[in-house]
N, CA and C atoms of all chains as a GROMACS GRO file, in nm:
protein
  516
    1UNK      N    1   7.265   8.109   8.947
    1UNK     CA    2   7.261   8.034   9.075
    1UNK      C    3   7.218   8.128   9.187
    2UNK      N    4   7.153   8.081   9.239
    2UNK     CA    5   7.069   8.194   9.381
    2UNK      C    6   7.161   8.170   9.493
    3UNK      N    7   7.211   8.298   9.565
    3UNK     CA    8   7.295   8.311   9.660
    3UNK      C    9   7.301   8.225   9.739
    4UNK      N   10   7.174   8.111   9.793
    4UNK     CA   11   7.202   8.098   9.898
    4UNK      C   12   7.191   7.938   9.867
    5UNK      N   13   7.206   7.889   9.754
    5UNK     CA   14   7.209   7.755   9.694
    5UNK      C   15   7.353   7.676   9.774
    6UNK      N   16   7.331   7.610   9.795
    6UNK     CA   17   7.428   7.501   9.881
    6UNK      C   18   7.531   7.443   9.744
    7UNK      N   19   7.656   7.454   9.763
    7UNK     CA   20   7.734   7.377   9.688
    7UNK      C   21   7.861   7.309   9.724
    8UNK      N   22   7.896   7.206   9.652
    8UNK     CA   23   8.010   7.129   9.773
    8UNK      C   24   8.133   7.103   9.664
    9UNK      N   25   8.279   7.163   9.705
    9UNK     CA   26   8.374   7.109   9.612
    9UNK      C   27   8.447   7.029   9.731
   10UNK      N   28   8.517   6.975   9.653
   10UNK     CA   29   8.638   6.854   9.680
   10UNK      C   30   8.743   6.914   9.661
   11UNK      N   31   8.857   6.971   9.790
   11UNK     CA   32   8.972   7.004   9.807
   11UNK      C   33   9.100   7.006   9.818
   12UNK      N   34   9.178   6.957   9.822
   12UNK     CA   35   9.296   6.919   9.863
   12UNK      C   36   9.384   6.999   9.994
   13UNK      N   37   9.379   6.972  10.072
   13UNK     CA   38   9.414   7.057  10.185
   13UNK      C   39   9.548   6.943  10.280
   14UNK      N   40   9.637   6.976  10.222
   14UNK     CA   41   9.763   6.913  10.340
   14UNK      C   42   9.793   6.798  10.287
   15UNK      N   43   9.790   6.778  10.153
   15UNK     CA   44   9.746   6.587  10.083
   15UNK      C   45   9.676   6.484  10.102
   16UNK      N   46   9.559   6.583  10.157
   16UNK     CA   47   9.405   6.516  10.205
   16UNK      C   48   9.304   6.560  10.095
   17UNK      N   49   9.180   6.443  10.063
   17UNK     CA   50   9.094   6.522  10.036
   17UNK      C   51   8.956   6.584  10.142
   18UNK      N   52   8.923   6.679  10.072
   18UNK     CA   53   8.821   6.732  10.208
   18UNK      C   54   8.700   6.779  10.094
   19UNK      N   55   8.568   6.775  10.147
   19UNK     CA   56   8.454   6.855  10.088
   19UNK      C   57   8.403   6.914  10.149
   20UNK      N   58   8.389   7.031  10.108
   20UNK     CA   59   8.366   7.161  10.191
   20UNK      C   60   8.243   7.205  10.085
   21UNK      N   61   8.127   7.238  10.220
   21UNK     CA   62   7.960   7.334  10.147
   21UNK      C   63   7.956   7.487  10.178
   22UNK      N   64   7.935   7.529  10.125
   22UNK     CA   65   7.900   7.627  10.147
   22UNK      C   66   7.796   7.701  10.058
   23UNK      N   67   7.797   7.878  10.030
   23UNK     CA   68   7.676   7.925   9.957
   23UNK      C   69   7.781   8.081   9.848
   24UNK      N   70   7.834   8.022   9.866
   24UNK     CA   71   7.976   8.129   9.780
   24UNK      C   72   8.019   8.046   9.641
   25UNK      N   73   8.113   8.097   9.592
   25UNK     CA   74   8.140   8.037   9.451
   25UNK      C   75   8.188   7.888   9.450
   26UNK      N   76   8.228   7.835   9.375
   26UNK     CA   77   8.338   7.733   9.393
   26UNK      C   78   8.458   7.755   9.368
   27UNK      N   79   8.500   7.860   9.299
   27UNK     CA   80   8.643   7.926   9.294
   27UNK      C   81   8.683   7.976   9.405
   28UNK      N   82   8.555   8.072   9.495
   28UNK     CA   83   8.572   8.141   9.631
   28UNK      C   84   8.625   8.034   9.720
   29UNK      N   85   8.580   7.928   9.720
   29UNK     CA   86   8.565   7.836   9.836
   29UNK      C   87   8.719   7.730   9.807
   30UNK      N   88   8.789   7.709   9.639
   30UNK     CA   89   8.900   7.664   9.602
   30UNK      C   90   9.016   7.771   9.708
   31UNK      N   91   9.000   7.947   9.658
   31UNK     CA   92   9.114   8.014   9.733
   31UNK      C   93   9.126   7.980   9.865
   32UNK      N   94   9.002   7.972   9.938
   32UNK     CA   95   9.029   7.968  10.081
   32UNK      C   96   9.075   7.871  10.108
   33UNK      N   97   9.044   7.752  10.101
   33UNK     CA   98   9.113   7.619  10.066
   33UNK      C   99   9.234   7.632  10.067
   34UNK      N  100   9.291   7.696   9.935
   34UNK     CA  101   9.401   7.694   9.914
   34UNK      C  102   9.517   7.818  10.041
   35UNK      N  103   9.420   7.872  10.089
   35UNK     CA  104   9.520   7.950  10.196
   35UNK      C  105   9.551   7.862  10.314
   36UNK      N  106   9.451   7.784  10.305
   36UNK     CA  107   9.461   7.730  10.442
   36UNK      C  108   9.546   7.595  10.423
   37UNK      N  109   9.578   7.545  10.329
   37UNK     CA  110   9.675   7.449  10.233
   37UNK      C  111   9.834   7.519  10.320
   38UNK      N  112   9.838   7.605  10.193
   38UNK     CA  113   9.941   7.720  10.235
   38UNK      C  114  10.004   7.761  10.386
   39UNK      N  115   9.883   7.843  10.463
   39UNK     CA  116   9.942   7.824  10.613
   39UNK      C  117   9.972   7.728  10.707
   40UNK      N  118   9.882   7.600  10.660
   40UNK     CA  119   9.941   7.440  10.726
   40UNK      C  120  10.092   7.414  10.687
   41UNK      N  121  10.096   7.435  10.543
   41UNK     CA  122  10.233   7.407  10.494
   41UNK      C  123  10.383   7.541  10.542
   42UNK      N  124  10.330   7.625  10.572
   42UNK     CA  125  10.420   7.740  10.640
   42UNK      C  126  10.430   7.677  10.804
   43UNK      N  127  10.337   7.668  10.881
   43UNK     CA  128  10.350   7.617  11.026
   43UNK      C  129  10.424   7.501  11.012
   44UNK      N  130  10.389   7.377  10.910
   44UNK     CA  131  10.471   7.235  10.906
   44UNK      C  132  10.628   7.303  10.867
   45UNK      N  133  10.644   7.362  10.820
   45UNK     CA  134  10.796   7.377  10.789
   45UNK      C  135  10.835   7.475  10.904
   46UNK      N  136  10.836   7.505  10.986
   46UNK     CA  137  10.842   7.601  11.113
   46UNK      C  138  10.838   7.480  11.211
   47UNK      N  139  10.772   7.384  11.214
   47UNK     CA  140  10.764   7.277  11.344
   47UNK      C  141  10.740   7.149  11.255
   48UNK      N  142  10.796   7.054  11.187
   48UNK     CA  143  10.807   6.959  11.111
   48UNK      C  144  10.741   6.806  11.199
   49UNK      N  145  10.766   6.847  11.314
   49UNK     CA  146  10.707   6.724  11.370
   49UNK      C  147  10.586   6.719  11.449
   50UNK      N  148  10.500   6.801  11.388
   50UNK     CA  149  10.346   6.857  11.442
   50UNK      C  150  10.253   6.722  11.321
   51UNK      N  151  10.122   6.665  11.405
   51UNK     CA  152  10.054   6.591  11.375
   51UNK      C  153   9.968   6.683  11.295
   52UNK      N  154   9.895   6.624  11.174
   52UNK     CA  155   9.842   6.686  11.089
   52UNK      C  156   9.710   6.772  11.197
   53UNK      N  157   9.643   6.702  11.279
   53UNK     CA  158   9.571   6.743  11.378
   53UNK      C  159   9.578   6.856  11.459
   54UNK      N  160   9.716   6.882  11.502
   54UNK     CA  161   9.800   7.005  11.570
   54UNK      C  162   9.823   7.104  11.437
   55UNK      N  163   9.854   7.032  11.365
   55UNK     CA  164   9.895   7.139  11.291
   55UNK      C  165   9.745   7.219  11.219
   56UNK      N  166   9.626   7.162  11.197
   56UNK     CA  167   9.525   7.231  11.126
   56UNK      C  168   9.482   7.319  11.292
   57UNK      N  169   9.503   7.271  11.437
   57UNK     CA  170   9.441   7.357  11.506
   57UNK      C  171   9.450   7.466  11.531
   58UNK      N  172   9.644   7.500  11.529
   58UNK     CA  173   9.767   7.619  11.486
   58UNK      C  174   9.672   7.692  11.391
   59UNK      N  175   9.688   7.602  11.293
   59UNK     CA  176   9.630   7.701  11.152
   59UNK      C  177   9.503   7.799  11.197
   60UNK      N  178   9.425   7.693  11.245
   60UNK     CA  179   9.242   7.819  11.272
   60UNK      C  180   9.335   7.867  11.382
   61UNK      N  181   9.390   7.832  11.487
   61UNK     CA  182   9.432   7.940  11.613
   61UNK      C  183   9.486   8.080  11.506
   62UNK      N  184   9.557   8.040  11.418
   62UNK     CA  185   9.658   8.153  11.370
   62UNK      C  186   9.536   8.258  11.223
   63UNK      N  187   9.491   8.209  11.240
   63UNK     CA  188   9.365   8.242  11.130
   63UNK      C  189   9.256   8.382  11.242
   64UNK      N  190   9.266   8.312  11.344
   64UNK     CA  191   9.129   8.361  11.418
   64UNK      C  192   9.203   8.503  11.456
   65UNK      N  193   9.318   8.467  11.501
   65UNK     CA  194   9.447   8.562  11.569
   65UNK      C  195   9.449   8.665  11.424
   66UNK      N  196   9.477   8.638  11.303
   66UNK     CA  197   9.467   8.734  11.243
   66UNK      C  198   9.329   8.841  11.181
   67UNK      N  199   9.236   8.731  11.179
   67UNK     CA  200   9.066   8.825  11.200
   67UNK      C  201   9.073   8.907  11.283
   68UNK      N  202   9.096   8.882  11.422
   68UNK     CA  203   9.115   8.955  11.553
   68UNK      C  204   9.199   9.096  11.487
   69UNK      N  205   9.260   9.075  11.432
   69UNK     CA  206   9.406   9.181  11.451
   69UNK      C  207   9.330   9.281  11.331
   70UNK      N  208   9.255   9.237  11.209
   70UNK     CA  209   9.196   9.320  11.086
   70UNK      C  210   9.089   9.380  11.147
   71UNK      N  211   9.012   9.250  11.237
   71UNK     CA  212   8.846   9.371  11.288
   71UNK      C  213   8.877   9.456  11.380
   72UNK      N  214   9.008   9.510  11.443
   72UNK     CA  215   9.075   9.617  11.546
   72UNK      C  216   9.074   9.738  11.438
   73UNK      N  217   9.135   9.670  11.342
   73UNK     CA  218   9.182   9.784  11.230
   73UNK      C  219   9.060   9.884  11.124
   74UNK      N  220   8.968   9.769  11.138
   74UNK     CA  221   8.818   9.767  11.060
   74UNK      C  222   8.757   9.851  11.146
   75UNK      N  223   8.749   9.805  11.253
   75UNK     CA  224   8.675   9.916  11.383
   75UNK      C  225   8.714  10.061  11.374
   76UNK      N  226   8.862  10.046  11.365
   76UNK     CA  227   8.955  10.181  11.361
   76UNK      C  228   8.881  10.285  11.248
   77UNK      N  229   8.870  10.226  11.122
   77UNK     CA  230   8.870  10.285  11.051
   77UNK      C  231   8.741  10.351  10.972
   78UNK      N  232   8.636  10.235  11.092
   78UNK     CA  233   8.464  10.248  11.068
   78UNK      C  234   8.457  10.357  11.157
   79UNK      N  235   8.530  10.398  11.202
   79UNK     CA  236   8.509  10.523  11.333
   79UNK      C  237   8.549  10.625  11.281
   80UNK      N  238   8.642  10.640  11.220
   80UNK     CA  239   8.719  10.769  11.120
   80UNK      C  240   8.624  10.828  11.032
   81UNK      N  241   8.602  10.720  10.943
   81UNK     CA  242   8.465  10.715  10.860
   81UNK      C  243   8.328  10.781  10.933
   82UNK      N  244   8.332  10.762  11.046
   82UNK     CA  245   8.137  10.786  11.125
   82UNK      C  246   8.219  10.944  11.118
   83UNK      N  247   8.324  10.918  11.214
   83UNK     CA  248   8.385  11.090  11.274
   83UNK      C  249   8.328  11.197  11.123
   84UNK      N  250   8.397  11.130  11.071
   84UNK     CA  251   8.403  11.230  10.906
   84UNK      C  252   8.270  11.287  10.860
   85UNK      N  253   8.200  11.131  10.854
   85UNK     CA  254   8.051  11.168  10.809
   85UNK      C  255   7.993  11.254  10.883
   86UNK      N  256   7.983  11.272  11.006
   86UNK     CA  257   7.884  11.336  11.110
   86UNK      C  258   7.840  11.521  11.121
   87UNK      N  259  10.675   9.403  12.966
   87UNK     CA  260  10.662   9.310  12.887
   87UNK      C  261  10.747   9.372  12.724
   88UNK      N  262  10.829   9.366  12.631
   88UNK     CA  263  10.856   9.422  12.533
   88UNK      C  264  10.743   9.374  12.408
   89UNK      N  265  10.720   9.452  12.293
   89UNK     CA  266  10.628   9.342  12.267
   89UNK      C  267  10.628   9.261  12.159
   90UNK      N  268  10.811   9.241  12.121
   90UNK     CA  269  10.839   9.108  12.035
   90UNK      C  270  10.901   9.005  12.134
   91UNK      N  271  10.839   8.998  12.265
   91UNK     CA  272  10.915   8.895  12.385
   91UNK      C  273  10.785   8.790  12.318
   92UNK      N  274  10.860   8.667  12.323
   92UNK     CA  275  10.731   8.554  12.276
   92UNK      C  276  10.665   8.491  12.389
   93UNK      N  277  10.558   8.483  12.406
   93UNK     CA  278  10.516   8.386  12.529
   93UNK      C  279  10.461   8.298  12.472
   94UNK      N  280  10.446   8.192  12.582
   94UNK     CA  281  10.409   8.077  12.550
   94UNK      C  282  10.282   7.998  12.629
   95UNK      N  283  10.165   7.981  12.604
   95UNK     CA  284  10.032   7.934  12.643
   95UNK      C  285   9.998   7.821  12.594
   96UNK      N  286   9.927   7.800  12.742
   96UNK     CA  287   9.867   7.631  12.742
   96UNK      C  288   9.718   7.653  12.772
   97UNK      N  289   9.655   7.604  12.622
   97UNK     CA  290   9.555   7.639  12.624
   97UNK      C  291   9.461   7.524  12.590
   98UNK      N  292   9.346   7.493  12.589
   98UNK     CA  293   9.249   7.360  12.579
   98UNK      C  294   9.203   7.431  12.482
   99UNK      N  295   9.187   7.304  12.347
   99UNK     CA  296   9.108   7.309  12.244
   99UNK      C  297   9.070   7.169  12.205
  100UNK      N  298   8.918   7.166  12.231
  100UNK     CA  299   8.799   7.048  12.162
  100UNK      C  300   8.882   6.981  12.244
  101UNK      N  301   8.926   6.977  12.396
  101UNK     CA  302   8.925   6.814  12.512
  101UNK      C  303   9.122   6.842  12.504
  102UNK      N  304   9.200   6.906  12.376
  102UNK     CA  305   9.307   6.872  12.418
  102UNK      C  306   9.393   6.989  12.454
  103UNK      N  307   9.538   6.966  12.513
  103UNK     CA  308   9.588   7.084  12.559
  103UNK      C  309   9.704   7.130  12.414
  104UNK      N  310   9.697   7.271  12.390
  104UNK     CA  311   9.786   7.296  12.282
  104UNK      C  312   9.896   7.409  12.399
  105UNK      N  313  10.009   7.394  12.346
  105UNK     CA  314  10.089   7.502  12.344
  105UNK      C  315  10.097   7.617  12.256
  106UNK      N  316  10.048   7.730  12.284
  106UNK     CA  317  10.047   7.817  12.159
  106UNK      C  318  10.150   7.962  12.163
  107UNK      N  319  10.229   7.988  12.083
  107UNK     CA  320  10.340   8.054  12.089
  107UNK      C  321  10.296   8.213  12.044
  108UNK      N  322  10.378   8.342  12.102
  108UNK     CA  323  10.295   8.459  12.006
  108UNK      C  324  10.347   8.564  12.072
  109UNK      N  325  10.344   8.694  12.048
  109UNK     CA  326  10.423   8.806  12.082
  109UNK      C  327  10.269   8.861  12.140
  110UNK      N  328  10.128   8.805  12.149
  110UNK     CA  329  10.020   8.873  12.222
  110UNK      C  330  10.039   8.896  12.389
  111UNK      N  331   9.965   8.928  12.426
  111UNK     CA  332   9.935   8.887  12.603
  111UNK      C  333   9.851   8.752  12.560
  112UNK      N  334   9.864   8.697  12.679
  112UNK     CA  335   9.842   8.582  12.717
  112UNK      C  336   9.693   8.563  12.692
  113UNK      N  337   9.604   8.653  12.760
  113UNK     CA  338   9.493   8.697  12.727
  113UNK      C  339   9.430   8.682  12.628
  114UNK      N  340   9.474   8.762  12.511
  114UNK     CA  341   9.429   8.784  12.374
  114UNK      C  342   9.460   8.638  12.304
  115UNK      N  343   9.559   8.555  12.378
  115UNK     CA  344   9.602   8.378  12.314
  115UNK      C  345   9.461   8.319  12.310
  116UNK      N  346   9.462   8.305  12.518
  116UNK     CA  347   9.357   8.279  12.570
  116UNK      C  348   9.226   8.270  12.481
  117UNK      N  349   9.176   8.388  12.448
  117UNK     CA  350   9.054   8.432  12.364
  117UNK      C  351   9.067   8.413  12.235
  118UNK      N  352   9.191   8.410  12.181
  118UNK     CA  353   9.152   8.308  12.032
  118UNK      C  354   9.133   8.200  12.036
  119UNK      N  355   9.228   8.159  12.129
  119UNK     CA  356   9.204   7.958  12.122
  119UNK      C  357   9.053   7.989  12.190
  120UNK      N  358   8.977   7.979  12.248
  120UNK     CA  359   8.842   7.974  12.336
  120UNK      C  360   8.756   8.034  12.172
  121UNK      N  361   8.753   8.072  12.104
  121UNK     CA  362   8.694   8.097  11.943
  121UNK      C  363   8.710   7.994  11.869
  122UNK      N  364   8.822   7.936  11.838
  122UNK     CA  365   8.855   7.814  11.810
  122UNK      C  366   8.808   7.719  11.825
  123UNK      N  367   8.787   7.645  11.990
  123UNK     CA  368   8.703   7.587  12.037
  123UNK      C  369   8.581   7.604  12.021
  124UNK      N  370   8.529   7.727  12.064
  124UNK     CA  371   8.375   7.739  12.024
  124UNK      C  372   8.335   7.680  11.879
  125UNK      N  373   8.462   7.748  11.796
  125UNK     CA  374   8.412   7.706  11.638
  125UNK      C  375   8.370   7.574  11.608
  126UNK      N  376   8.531   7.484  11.701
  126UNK     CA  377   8.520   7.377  11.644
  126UNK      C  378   8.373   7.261  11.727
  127UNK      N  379   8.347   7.333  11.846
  127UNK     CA  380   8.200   7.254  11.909
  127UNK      C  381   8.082   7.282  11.818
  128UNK      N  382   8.091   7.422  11.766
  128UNK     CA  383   7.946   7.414  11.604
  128UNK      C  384   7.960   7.345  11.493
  129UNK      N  385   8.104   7.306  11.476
  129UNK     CA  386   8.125   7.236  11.343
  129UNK      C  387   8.081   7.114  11.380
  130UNK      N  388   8.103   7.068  11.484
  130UNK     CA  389   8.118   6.926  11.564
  130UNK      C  390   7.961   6.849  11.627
  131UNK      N  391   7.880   7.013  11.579
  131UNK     CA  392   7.762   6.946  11.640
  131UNK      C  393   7.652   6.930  11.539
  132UNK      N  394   7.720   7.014  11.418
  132UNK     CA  395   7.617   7.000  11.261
  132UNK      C  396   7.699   6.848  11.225
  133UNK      N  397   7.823   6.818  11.241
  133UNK     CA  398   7.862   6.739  11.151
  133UNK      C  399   7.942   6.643  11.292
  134UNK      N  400   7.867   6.566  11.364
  134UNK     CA  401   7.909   6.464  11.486
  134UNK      C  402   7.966   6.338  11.469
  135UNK      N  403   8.023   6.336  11.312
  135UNK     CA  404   8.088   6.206  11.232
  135UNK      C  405   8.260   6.255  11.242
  136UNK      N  406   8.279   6.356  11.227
  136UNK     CA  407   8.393   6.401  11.151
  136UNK      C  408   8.529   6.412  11.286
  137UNK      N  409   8.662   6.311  11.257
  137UNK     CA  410   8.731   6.342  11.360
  137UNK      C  411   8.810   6.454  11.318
  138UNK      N  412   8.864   6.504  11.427
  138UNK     CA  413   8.920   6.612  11.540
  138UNK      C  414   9.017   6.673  11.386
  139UNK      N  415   9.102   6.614  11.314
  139UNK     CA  416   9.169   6.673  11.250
  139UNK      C  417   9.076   6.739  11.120
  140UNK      N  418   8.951   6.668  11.082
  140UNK     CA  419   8.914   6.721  10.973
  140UNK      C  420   8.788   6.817  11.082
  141UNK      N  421   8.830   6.809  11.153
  141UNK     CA  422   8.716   6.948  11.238
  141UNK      C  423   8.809   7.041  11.217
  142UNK      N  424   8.923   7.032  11.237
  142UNK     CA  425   9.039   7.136  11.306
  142UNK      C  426   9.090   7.209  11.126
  143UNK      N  427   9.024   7.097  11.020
  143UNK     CA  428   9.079   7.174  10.902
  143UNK      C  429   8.933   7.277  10.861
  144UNK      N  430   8.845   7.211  10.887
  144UNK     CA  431   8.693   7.276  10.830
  144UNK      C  432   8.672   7.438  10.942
  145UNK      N  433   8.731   7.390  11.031
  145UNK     CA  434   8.745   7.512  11.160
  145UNK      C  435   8.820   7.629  11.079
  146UNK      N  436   8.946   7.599  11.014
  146UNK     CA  437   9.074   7.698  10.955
  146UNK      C  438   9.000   7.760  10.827
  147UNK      N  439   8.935   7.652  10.743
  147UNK     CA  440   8.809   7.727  10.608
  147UNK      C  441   8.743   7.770  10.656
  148UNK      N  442   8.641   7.749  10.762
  148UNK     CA  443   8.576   7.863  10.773
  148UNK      C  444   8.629   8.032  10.816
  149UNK      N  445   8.772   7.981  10.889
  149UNK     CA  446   8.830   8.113  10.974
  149UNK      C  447   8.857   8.201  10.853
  150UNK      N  448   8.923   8.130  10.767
  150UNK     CA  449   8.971   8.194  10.634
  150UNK      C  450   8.877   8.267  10.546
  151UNK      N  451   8.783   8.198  10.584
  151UNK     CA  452   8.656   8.228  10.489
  151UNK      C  453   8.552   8.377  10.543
  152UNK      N  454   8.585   8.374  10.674
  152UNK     CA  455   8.588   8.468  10.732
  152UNK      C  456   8.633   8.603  10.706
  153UNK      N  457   8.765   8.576  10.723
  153UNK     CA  458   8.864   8.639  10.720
  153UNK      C  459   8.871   8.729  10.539
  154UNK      N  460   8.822   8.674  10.497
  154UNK     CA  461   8.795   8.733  10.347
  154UNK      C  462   8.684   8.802  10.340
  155UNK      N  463   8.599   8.776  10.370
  155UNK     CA  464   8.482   8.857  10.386
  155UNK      C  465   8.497   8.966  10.497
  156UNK      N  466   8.549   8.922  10.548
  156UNK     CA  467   8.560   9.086  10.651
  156UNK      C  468   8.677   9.194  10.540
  157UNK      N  469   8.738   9.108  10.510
  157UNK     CA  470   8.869   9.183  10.432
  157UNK      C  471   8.800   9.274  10.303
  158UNK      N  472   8.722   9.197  10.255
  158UNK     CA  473   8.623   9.273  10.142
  158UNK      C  474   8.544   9.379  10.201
  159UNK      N  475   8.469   9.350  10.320
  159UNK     CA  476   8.436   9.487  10.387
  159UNK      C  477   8.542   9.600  10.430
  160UNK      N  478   8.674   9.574  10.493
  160UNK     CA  479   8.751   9.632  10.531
  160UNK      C  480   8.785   9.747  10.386
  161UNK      N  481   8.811   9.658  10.290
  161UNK     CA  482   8.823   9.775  10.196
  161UNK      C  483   8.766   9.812  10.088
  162UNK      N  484   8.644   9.796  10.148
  162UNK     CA  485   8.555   9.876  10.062
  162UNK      C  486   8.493  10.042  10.121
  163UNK      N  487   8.518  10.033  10.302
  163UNK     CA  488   8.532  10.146  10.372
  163UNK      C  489   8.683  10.215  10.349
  164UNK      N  490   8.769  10.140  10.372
  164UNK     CA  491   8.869  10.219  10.352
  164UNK      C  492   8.904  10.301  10.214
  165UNK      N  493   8.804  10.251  10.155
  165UNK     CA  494   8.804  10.317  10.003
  165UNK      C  495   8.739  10.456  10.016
  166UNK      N  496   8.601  10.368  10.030
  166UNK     CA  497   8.511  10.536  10.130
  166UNK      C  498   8.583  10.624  10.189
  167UNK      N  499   8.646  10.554  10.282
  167UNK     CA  500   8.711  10.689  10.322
  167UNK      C  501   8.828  10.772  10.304
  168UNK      N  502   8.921  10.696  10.200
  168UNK     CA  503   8.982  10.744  10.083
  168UNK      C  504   8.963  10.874   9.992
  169UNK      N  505   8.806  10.844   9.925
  169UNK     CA  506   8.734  10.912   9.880
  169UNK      C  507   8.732  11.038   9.905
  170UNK      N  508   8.650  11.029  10.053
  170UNK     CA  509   8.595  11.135  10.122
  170UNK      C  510   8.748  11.218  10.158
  171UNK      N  511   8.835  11.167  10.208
  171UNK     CA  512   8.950  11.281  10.230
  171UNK      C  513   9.036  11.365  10.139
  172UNK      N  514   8.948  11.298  10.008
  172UNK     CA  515   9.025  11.308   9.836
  172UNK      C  516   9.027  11.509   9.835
   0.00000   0.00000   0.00000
């Protein structure tokens, strides 16, 4: 399959179904799925009376918040790396 | 400010107002939710069918999806530079 071939699975995300495309595996695209399953279901049990709507926006808010917090660390450590090489 | 004091932000995402909770500055809230939003106005403008909750879940797969791929870069340098201090 050529990298950049379009493919679409059918998910289960929150006891919804969803189809999601992308150009990655279909196993790749099941995990992420499934994290984001996972952190809806961690926020719903933390605030039980959040609309499925609120609750998927939490989720990317709390998603983006943790990218943020790894590419600080990624930066950190792409700099250590240059320092070293130079 | 200590910095497990929680604050609490009112922030606009895709037209609505969220409350979003977090041990950040207000700031750094600020600028995730405003990513969020951005995300969810590109999802919203390839795909102008889809309501607000299945934006707000396709918003969290892609964050995730993200978020893995940076993570695969993250340690594949940190390996490098593992290496190099070996």
């Amino acid at each position: 399959m050529s990298g950049q071939e379009k493919v679409r699975v059918s998910v289960l995300i929150h006891g919804r179904q969803y189809t999601i495309t992308g150009t990655e595996s279909p196993d790749h695209m099941k995990e992420v799925a499934g994290i984001v399953d996972e952190k809806m279901r961690e926020i719903n049990s933390i605030n039980p009376n959040l609309n499925t709507e609120t609750l998927a926006v939490l989720t990317a808010v709390n998603s983006i918040h943790e990218y943020m917090k790894l590419q600080e660390e990624y930066e950190r450590i792409l700099q250590e790396l240059n320092r070293i090489k130079e």
